[in-house]
N, C-alpha and C positions, 0 to 999 in steps of 0.2 A: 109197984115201982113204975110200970108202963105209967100209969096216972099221973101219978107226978112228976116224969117225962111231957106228958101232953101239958100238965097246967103249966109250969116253969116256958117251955115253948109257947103254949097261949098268951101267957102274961108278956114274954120278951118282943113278940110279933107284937103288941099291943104300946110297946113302948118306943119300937126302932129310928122311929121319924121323930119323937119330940125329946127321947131321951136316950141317944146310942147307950151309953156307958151302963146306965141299968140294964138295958134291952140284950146288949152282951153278957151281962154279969151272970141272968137269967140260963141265957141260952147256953154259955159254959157251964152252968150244974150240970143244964137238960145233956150236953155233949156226955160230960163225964158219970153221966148215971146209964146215961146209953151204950157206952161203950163196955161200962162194968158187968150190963145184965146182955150183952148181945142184943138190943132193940132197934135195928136195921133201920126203921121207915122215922124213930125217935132222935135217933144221929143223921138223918137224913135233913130231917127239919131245922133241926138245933143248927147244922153244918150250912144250910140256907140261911139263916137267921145271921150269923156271926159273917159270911161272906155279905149281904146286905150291910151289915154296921162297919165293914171293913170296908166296901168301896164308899158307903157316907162318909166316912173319916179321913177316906185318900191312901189306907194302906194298901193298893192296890197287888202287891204281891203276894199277898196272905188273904187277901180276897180270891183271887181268883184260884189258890189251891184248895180254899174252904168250897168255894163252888164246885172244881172240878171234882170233887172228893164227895156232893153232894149230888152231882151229876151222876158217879158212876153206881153210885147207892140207889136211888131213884131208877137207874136202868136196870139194875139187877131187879129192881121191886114190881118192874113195869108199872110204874107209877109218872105216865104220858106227861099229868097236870104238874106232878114236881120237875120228870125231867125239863117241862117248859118256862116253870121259875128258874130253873139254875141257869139256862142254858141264855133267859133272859137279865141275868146277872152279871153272866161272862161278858152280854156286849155289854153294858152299861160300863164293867173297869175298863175293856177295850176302849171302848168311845172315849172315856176321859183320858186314857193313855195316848191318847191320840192314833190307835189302831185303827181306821177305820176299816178295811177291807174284812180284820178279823173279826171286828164288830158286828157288819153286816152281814158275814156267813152266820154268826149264834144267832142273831133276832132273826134272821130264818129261819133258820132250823127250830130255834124257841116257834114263831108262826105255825107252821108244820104240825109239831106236836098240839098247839093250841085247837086249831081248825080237825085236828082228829076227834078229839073229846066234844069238842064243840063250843066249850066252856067262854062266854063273850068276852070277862076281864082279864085273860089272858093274851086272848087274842085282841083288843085293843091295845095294849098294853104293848104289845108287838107291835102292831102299825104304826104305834106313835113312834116308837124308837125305830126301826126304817126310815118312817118319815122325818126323823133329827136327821139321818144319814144323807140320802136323797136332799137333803137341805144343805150340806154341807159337800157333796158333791156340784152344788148349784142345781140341780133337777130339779128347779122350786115347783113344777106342772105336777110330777110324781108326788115329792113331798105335801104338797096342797091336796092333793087326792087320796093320799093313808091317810092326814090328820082328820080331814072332814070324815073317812068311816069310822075313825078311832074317835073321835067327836061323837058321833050319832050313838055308840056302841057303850060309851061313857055316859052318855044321857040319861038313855033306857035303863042303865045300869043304878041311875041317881047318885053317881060317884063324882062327887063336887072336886076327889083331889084327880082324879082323872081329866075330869072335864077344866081346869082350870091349870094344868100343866098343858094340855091338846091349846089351848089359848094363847099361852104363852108363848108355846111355841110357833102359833099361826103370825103372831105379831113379830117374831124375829125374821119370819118370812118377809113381813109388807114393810118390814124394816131395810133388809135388804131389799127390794123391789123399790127402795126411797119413798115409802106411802108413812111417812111416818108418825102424822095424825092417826091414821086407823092403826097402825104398831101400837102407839099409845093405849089406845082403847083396849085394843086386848090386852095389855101388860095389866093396864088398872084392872082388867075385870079379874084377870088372873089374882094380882095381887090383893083383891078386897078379898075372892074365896080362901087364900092361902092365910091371912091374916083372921081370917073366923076358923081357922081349922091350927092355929098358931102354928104356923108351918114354919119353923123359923131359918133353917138352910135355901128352902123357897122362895121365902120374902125375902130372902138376900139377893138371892139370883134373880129375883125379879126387878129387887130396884136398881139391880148393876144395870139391867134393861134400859129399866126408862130411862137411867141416867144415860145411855149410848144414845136413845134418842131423840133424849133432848138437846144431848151434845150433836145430832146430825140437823137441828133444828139452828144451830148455832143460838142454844138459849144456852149457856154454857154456865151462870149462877145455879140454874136446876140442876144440871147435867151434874154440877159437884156437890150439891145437895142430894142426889140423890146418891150418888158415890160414896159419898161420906155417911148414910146413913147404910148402904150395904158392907161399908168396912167394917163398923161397931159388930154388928150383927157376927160375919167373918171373922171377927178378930174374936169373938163372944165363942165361936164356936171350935177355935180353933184350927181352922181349913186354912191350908195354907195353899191350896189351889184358889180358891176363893179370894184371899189377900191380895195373892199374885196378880190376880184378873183385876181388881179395881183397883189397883195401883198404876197397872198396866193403863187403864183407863182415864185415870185422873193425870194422870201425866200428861195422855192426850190433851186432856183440858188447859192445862198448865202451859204447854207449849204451844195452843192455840191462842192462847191470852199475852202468848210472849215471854212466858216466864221459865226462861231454858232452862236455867240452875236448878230448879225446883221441879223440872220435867227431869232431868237426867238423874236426879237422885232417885224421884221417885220409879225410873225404869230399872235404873241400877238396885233397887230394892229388889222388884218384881222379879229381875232374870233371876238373883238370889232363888228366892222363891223356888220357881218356876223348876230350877235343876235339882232345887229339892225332893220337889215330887214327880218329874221328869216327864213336865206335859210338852212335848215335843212341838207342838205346834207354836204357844204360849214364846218360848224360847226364841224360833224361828223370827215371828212380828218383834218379840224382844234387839235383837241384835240385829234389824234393818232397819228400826227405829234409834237407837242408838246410836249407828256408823250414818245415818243420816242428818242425825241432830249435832254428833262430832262436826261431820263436816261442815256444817251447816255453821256452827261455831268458826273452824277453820277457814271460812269460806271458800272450801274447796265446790265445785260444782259438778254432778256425776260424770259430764260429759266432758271434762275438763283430767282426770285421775289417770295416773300413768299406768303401765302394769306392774 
């Protein structure tokens, strides 16, 4: 029975990126044949497994109790390398909840246990998600400094999907910093690797990218070309975080073109969205884009609004 706990887990690990729904379908046997024979370290995996295809899909609250519930199996197990997957799991729902504080205590703690074993794609795998954090904090000195070790560590490793999300994420950096020619460069290189590895939730989020930077380029034809090809993808996949963001974004473009009616619809989509899967941040830009674009309609001016 233990065996066909491991294959059923082998094969769903094997599907999680290009195909959730089998990859879960798998790791629910693996869960429920584990829990029938008492196999501790086989419901540990299975219960990683299904928390990974639950924060890809955005169910983020049934992600992170599969996590915690795979977390505390893996500590009874002393099992360092899983407690540093799970614990790398919890930030990623955090991060996309917009937690960030909670986020960045687990990919610590995920670190910690990595850098014990010694194990190098864990511990990349760590630095890169700090380094999101630290990016998002603005400490782009910090975040530029985890990516380039999680870069090097992903090299040695020959892990094209590591090294090609550390990329991605280097060009959101110089994206901010307005370098948005070299932004570019990394998004392409990203997106050529994730497109030979048919990475297809990646090449969306990648060409949301380039579309932000061509829209900071004011080439705003691109910017909704590339928009428009990460909704397909989105909408293919069913993210409805995903939706929300380039909607969010193509609006921008709309309204930078002038085209207010067709901006405010499409933000009025996005907030939709956004409080569906309750990315608090998402929401925030939502609703000071909107009472800006109102006004802006109303010709009210901020400096001008009563209390």
């Amino acid at each position: 029975m233990k065996e066909e706990i491991q294959r059923l887990n082998k094969e769903a690990e094997a599907n999680f990126r290009r195909n959730p729904a089998r990859a879960e379908g798998l790791a629910r046997k693996a869960e429920a044949l584990a829990r029938e024979i008492g196999d501790e370290a086989g419901l540990a995996e299975s219960l990683t497994i299904i928390a990974d295809v639950y924060w890809r899909t955005e169910r983020y609250a049934e992600g992170i109790n599969a996590a915690r519930e795979a977390l505390t199996l893996f500590t009874m197990l002393n099992d360092i390398h899983g407690e540093a997957r799970a614990l790398n799991l919890i930030g990623n729902i955090h991060k996309d909840m917009g937690e960030m504080n909670e986020a960045l205590f687990a990919y610590q703690e995920s670190l910690k246990h990595a850098e014990v074993i010694g194990e190098k794609k864990p511990i990349a795998n760590a630095l890169n998600n700090i380094a999101i954090l630290y990016q998002e904090f603005a400490d782009y000195s910090a975040a530029m400094e985890n990516y380039l070790k999680s870069l090097r560590l992903y090299q040695e490793l020959a892990d094209q999907y590591g090294e090609a999300s550390v990329r991605a994420n280097i060009g959101v950096i110089l994206d901010r910093k307005q370098d948005y020619s070299n932004a570019l460069k990394e998004y392409q290189a990203a997106l050529t690797i994730y497109e030979s590895l048919n990475c297809k939730s990646e090449i969306a989020r990648t060409l949301l990218n380039i579309g932000g930077a061509f829209g900071d380029l004011n080439n705003l034809e691109n910017a909704r070309c590339s928009f428009e090809k990460a909704l397909r993808l989105f909408e293919e996949l069913s993210s409805l975080n995903g939706i929300a963001n380039v909607k969010y974004n193509l609006a921008n473009v709309y309204e930078d073109k002038g085209e207010d009616e067709q901006a405010l619809q499409l933000y009025s989509e996005a907030l939709a969205l956004s409080e569906q899967v309750s990315n608090k941040r998402l929401i925030t830009r939502l609703c000071l884009n909107l009472g800006q674009l109102y006004s802006k309609k109303q010709g009210i001016k901020g400096d001008e609004r009563g209390n």
